[in-house]
LONURO-617496 format. One line per field, with one value per residue: x, y, z of N, C-alpha, C, O in turn; residue number from 1. Coordinates in Angstrom, 2 decimals, m for minus. Layout:
N
nX <- c(X; ...)
nY <- c(Y; ...)
nZ <- c(Z; ...)
caX <- c(X; ...)
caY <- c(Y; ...)
caZ <- c(Z; ...)
cX <- c(X; ...)
cY <- c(Y; ...)
cZ <- c(Z; ...)
oX <- c(X; ...)
oY <- c(Y; ...)
oZ <- c(Z; ...)
k <- c(NUM; ...)
This chain:
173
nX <- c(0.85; 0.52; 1.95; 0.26; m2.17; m2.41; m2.63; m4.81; m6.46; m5.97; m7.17; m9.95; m11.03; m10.19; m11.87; m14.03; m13.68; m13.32; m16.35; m18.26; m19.17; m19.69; m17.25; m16.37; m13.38; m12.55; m12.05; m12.25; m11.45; m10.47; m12.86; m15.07; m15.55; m18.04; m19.75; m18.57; m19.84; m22.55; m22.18; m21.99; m23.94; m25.71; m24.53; m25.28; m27.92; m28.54; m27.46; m24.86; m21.71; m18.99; m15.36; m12.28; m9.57; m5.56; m3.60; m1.64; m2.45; m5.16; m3.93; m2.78; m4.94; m6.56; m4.56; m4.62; m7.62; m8.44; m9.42; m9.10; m7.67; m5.57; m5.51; m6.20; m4.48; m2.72; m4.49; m4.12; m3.39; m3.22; m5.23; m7.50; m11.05; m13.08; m16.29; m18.67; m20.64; m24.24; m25.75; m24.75; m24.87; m25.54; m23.31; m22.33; m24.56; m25.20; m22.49; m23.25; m25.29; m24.54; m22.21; m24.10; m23.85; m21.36; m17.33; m16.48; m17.15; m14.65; m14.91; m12.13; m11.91; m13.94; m15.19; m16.24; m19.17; m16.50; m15.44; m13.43; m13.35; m12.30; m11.54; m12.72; m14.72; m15.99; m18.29; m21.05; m21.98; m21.41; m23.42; m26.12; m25.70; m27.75; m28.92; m28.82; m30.86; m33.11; m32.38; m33.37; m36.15; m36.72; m36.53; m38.30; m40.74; m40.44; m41.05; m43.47; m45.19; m45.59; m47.66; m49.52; m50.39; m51.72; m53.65; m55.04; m56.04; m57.88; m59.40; m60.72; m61.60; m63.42; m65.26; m66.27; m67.15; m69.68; m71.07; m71.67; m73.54; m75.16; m76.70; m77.47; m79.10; m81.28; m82.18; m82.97; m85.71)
nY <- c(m1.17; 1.78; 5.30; 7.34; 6.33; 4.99; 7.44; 8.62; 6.42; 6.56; 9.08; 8.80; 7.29; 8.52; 10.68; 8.91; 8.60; 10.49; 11.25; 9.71; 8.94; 6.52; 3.69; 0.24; m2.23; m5.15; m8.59; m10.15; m12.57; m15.56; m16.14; m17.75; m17.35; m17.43; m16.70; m14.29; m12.17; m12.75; m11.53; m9.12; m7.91; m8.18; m6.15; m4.18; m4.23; m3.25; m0.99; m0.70; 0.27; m1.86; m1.77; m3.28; m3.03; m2.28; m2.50; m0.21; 1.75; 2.59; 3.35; 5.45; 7.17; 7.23; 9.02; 10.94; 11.50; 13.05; 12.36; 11.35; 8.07; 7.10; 4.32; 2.04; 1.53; m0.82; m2.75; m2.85; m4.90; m8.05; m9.36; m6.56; m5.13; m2.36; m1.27; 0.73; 2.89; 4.99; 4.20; 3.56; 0.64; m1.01; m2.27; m4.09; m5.91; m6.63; m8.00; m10.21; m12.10; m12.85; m14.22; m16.79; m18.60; m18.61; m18.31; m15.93; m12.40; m11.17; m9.34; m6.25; m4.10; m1.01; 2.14; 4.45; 7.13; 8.92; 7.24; 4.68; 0.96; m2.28; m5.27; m8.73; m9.49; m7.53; m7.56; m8.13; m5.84; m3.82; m4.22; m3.62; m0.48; 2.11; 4.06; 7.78; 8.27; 6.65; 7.00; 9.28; 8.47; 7.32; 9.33; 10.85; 9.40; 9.09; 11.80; 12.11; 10.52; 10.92; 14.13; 12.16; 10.97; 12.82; 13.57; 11.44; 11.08; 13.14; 12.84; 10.27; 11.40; 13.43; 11.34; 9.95; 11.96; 12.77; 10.48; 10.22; 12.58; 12.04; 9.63; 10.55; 12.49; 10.74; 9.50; 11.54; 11.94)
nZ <- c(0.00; m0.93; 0.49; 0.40; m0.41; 2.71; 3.88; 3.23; 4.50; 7.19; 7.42; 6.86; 8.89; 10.92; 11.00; 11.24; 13.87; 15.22; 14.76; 16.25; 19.17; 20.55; 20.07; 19.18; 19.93; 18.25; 17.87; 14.74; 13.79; 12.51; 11.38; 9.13; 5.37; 5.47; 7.91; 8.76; 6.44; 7.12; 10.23; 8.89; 7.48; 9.74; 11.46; 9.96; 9.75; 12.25; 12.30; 12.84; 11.79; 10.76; 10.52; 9.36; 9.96; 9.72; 12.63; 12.91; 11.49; 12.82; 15.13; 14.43; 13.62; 15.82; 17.61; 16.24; 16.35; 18.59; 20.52; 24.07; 24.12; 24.79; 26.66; 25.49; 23.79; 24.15; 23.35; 20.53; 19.07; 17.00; 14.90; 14.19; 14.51; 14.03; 15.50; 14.90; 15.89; 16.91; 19.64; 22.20; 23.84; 21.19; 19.66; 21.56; 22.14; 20.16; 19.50; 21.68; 20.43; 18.25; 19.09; 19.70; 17.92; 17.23; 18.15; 18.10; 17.38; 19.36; 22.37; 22.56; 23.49; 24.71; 23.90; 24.91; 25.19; 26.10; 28.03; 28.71; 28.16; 29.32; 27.81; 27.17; 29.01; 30.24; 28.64; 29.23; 31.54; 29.37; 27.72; 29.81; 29.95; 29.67; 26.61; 25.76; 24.66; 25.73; 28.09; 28.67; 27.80; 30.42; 32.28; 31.27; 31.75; 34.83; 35.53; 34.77; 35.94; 39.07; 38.22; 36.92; 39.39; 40.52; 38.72; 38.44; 41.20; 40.92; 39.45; 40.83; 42.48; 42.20; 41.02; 43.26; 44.79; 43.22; 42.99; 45.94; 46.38; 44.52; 45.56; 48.26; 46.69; 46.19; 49.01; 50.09; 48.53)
caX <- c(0.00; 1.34; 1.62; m1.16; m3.22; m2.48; m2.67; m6.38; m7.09; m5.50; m7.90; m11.14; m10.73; m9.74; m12.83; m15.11; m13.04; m13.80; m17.53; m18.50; m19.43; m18.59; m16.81; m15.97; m12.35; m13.04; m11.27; m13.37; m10.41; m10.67; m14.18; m14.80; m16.21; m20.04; m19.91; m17.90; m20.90; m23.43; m21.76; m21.94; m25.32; m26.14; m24.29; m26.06; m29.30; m28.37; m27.13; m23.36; m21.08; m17.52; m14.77; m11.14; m8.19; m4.27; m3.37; m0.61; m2.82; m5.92; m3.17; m2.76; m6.06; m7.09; m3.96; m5.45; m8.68; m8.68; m9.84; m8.24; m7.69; m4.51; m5.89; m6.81; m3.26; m2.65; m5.33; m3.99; m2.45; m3.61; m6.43; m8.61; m12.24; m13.82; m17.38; m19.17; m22.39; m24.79; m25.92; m23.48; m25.07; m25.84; m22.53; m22.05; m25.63; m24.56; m21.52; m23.74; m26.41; m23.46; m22.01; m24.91; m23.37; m20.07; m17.02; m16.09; m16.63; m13.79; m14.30; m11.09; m12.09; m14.82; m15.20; m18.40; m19.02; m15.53; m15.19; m13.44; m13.74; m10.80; m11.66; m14.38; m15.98; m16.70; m19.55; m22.48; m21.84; m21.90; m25.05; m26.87; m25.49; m28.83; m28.21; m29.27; m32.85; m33.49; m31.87; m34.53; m37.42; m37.17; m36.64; m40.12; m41.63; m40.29; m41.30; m44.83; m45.60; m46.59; m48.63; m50.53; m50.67; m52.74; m54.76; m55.72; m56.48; m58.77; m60.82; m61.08; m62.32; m64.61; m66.38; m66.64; m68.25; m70.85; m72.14; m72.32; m74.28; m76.55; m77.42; m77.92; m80.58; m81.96; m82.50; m84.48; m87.08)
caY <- c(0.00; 3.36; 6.54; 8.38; 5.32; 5.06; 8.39; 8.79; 5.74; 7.21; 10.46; 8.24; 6.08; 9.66; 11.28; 8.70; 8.19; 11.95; 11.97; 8.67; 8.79; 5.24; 2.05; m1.11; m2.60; m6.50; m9.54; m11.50; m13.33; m16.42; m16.30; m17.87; m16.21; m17.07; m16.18; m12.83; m12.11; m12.76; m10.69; m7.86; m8.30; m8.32; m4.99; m3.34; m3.99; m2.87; 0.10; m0.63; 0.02; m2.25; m1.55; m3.89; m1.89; m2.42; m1.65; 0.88; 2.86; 2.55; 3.92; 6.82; 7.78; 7.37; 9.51; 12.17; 11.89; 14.46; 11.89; 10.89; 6.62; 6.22; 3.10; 1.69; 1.19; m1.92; m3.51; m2.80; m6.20; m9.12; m8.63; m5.65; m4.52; m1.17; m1.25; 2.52; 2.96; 6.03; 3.72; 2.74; m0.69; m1.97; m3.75; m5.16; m6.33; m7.46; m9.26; m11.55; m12.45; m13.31; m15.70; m17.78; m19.23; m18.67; m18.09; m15.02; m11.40; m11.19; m7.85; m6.12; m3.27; m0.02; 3.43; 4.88; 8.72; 9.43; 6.24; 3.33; m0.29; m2.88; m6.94; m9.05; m9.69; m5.88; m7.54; m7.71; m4.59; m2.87; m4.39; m3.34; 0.41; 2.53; 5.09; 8.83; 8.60; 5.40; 7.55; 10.37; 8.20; 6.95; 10.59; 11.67; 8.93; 9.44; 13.50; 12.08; 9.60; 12.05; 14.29; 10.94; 9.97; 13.90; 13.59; 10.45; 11.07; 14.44; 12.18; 9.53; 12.18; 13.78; 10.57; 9.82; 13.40; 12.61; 8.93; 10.89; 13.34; 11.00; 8.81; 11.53; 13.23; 9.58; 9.73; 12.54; 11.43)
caZ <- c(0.00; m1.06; 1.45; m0.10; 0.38; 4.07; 4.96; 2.80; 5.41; 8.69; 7.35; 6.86; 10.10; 12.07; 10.66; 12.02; 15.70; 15.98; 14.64; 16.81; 20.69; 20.73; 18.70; 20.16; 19.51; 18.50; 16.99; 14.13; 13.48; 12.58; 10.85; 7.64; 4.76; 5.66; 8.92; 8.34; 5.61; 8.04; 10.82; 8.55; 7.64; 11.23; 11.77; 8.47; 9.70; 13.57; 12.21; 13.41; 10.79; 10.71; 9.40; 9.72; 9.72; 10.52; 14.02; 13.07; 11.41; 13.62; 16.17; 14.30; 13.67; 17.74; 18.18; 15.53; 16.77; 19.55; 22.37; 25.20; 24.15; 24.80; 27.79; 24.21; 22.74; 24.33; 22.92; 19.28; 18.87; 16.19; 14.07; 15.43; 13.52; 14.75; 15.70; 14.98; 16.79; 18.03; 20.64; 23.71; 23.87; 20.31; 19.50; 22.96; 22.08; 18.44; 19.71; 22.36; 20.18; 17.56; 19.52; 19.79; 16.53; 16.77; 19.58; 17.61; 17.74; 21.05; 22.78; 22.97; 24.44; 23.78; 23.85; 25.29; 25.72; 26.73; 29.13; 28.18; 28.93; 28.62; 28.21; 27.15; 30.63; 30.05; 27.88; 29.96; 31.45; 28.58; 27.38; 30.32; 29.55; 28.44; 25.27; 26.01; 24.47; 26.68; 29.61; 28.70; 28.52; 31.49; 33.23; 31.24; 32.74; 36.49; 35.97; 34.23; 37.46; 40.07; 37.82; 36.39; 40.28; 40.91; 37.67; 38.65; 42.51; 41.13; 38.87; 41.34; 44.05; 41.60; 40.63; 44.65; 45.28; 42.43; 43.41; 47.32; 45.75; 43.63; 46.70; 49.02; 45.93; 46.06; 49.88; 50.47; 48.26)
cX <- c(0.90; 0.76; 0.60; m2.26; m3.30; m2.88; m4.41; m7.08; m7.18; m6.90; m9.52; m11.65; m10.43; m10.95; m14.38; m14.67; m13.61; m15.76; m18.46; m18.39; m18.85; m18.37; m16.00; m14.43; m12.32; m12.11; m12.65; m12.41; m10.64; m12.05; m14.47; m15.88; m17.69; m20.55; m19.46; m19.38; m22.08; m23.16; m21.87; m22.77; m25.56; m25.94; m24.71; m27.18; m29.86; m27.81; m25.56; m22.29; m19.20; m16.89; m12.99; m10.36; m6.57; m4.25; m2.49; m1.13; m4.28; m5.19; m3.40; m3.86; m6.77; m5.86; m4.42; m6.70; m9.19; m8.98; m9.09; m8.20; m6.56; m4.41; m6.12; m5.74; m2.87; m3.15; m4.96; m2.86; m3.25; m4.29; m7.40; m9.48; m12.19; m15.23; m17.79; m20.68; m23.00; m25.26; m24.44; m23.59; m25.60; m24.83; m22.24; m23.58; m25.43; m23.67; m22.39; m24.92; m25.60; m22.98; m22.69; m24.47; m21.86; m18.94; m16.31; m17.37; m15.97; m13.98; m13.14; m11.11; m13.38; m14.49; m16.52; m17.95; m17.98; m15.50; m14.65; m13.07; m13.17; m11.28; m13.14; m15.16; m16.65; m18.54; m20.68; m22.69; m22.38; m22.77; m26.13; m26.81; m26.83; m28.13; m28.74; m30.67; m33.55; m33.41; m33.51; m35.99; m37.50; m37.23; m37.99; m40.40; m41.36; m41.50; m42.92; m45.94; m46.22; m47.76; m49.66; m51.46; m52.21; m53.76; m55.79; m56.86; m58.03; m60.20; m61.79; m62.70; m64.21; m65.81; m66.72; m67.88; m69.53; m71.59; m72.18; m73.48; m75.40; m77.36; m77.83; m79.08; m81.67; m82.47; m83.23; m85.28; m87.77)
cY <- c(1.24; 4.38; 7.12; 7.39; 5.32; 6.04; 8.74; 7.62; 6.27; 8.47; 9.94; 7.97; 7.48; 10.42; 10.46; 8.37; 9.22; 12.16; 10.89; 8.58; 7.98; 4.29; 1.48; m1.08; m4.10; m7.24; m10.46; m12.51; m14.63; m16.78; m16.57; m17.07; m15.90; m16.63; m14.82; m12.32; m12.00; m11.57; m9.46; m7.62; m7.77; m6.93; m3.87; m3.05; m3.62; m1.36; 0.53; m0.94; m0.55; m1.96; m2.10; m3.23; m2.87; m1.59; m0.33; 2.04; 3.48; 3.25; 5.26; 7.88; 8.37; 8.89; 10.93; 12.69; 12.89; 13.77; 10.76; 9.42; 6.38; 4.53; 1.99; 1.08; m0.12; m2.84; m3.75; m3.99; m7.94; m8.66; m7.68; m5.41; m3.47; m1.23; 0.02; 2.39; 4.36; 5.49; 3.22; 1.35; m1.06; m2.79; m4.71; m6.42; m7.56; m9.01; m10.98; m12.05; m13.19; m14.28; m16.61; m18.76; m19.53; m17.85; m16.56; m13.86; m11.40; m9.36; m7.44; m5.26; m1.86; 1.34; 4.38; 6.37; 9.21; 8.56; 4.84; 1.90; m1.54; m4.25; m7.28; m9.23; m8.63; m6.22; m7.34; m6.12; m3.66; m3.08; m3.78; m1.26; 1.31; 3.78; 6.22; 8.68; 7.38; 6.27; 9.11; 10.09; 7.54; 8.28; 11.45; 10.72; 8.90; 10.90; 13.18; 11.20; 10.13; 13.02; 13.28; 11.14; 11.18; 13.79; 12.77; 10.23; 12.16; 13.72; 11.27; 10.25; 12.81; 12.60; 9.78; 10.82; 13.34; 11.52; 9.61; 11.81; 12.81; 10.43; 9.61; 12.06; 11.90; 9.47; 10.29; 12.64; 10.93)
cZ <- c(0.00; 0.58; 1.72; 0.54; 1.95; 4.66; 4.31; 3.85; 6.83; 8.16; 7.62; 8.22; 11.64; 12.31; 11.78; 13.41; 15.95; 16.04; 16.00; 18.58; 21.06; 19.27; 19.90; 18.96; 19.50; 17.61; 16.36; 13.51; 13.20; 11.85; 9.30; 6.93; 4.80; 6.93; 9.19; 7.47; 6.79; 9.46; 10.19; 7.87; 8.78; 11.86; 10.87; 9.27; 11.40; 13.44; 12.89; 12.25; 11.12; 10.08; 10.23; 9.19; 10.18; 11.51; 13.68; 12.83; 12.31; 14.79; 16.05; 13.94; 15.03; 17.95; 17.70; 16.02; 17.60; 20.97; 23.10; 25.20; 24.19; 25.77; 26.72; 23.38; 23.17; 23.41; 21.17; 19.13; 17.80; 15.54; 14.97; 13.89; 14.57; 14.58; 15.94; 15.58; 17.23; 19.32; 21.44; 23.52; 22.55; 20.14; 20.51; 22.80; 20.70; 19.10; 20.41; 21.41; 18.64; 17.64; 20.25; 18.61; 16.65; 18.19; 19.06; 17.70; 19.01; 21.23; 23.05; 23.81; 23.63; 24.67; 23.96; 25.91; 27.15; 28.17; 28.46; 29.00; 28.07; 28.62; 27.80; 28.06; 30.87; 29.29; 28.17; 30.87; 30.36; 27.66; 28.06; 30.45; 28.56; 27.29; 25.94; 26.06; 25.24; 28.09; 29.68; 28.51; 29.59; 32.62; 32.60; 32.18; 34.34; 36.24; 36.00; 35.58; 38.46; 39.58; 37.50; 38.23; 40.97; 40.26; 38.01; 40.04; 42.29; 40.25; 39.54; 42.62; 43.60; 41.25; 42.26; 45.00; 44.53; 43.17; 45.15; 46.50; 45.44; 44.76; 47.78; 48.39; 46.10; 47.41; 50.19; 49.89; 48.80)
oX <- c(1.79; m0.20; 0.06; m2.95; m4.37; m3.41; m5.20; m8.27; m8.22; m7.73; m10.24; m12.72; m10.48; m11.23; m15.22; m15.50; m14.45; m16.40; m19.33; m17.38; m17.80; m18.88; m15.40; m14.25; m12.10; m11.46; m13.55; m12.86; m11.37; m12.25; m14.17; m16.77; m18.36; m21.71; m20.16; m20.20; m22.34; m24.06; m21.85; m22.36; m25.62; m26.79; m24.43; m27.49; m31.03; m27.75; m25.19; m22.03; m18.34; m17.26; m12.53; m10.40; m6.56; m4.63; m2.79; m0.82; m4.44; m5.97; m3.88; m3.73; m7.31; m6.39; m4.59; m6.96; m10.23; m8.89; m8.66; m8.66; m6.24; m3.49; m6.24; m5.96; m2.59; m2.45; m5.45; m1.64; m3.79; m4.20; m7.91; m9.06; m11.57; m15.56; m17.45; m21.56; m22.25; m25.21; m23.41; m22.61; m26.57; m25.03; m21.96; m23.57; m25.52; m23.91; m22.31; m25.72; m26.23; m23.02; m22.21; m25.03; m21.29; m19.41; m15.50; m18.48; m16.74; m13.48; m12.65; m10.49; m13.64; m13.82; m17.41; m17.03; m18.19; m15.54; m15.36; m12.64; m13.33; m11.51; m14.21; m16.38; m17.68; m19.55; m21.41; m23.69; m23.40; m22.97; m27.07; m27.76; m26.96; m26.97; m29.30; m31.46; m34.78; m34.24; m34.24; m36.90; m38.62; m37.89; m38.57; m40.35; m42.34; m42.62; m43.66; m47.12; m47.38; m48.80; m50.79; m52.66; m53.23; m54.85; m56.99; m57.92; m58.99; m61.41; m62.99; m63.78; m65.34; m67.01; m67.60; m69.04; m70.51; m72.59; m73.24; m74.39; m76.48; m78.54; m78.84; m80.09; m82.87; m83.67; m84.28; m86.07; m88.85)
oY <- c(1.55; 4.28; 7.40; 7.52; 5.70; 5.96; 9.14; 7.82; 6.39; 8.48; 10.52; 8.47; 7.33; 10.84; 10.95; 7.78; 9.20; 12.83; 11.49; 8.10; 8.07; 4.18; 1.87; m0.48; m4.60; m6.68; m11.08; m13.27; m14.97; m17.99; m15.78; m16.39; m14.92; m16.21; m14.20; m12.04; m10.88; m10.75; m8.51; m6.65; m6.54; m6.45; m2.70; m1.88; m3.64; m0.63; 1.63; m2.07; 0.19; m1.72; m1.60; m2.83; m3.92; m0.42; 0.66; 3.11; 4.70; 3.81; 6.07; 9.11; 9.45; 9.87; 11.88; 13.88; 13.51; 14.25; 9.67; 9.01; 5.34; 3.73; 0.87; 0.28; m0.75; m3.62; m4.70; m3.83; m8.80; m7.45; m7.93; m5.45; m3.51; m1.25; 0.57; 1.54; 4.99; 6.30; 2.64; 0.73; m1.75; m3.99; m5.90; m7.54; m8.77; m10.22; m12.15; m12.60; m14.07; m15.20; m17.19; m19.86; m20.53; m17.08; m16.10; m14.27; m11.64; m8.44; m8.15; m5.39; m1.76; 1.52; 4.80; 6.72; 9.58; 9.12; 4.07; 1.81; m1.84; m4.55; m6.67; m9.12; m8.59; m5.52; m6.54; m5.43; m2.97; m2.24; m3.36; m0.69; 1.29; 4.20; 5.84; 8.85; 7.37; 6.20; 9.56; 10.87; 7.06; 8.21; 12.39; 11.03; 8.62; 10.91; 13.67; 11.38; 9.82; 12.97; 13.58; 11.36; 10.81; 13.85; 13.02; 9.62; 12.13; 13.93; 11.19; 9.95; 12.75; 12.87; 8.92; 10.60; 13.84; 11.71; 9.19; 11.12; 13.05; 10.72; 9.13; 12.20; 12.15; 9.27; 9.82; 13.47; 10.63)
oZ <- c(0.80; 1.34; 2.79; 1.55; 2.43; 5.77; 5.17; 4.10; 7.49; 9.07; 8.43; 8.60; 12.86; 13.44; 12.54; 14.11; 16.85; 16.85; 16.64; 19.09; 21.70; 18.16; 20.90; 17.90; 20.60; 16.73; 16.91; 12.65; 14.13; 11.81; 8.40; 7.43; 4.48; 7.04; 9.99; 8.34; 7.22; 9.64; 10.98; 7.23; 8.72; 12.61; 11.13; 9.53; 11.79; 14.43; 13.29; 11.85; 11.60; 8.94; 11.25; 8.03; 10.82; 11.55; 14.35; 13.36; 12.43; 15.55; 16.85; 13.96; 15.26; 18.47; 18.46; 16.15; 17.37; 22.10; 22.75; 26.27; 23.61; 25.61; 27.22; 22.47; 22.14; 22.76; 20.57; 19.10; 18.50; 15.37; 16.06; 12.73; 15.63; 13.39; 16.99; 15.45; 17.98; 20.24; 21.08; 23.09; 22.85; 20.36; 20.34; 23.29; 20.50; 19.17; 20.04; 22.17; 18.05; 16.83; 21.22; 18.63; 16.21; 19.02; 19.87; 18.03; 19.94; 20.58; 23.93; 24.86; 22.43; 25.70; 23.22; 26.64; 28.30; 29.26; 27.81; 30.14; 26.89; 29.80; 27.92; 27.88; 31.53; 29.35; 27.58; 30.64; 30.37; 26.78; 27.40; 30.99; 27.33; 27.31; 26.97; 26.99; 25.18; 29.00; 30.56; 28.80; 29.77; 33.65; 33.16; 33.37; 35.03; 36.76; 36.84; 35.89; 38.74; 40.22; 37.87; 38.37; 41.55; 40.83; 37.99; 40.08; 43.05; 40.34; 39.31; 43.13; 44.10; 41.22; 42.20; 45.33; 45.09; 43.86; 45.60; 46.04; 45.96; 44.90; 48.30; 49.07; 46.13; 47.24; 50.62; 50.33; 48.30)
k <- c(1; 2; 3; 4; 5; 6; 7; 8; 9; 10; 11; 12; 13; 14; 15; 16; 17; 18; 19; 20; 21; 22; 23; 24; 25; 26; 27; 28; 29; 30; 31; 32; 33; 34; 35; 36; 37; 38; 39; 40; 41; 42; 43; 44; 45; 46; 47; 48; 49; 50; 51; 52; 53; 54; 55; 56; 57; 58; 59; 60; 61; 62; 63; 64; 65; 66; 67; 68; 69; 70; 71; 72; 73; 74; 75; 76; 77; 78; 79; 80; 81; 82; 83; 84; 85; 86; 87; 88; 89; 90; 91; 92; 93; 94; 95; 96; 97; 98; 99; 100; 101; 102; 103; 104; 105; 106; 107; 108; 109; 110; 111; 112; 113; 114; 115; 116; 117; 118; 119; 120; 121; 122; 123; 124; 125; 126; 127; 128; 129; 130; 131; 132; 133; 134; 135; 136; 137; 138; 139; 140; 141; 142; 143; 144; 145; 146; 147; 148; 149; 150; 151; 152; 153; 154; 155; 156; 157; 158; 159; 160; 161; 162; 163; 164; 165; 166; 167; 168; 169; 170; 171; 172; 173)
């Protein structure tokens, strides 16, 4: 591979480290060509785009990138893919539902809104990790809970005060 080539990769690969909240760091090593195919399938239609790189330059892209992964350089050793995601938890999600088939995708390590997380045992963890708009419907519905619980108490009260009412007009007949 020529210069130009590398460094139009280092530019690609820098572009999306910087635009990307998170990406996982994974080994599919070892995966033959129908299971590779299928894996990327799987990340098409999850909306997690892969993309297998050389470590050296995957180095130099993280180092371009602007964010703080150097905890990350370790991990650049054998075959590495990059896993791109707007969600925190889809590829951690991807990977386990992956290896129901197969002992491949290996977490190496990920990169979640400026926190990162070293080893595959990280996996469940960072499955159970909600995304923002998960994190914000569950804080409508806290805020929405107590109003419901008034709305609910003023209708209840009102249809109390009526049936008193009714049976009381029914009485003094």
């Amino acid at each position: 591979m020529r210069k130009e080539e590398k460094q139009l990769l280092i530019n690609s690969l820098t572009e999306k480290l910087s635009n990307s909240p998170n990406f996982y760091l994974t080994d599919i090593s070892n995966l033959n060509a129908d299971k590779t195919s299928k894996l990327r399938r799987l990340c098409f239609s999850r909306d997690v785009k892969l993309v297998v790189t050389k470590n050296k330059l995957l180095r130099k892209a993280m180092e371009n990138s602007g964010k703080e992964v150097s905890e990350l350089y370790d991990t650049l050793k054998g075959a590495t893919s990059v896993m791109f995601s707007e969600s925190g938890n889809a590829p951690a999600k991807l990977i386990k539902e992956f290896r129901k088939t197969s002992d491949r995708p290996i977490l190496k390590a990920a990169y979640i809104e400026e926190t990162t997380y070293i080893g595959d045992e990280q996996l469940d963890y960072l499955i159970a990790i909600k995304s923002k708009n998960e994190l914000i419907g569950d804080l409508i519905a806290l805020l929405q809970s107590p109003a419901k619980n008034v709305i609910g108490a003023l209708q209840s009260s009102g249809q109390k005060i009526s049936g008193i009412l009714t049976t009381l007009s029914e009485r003094s007949e």
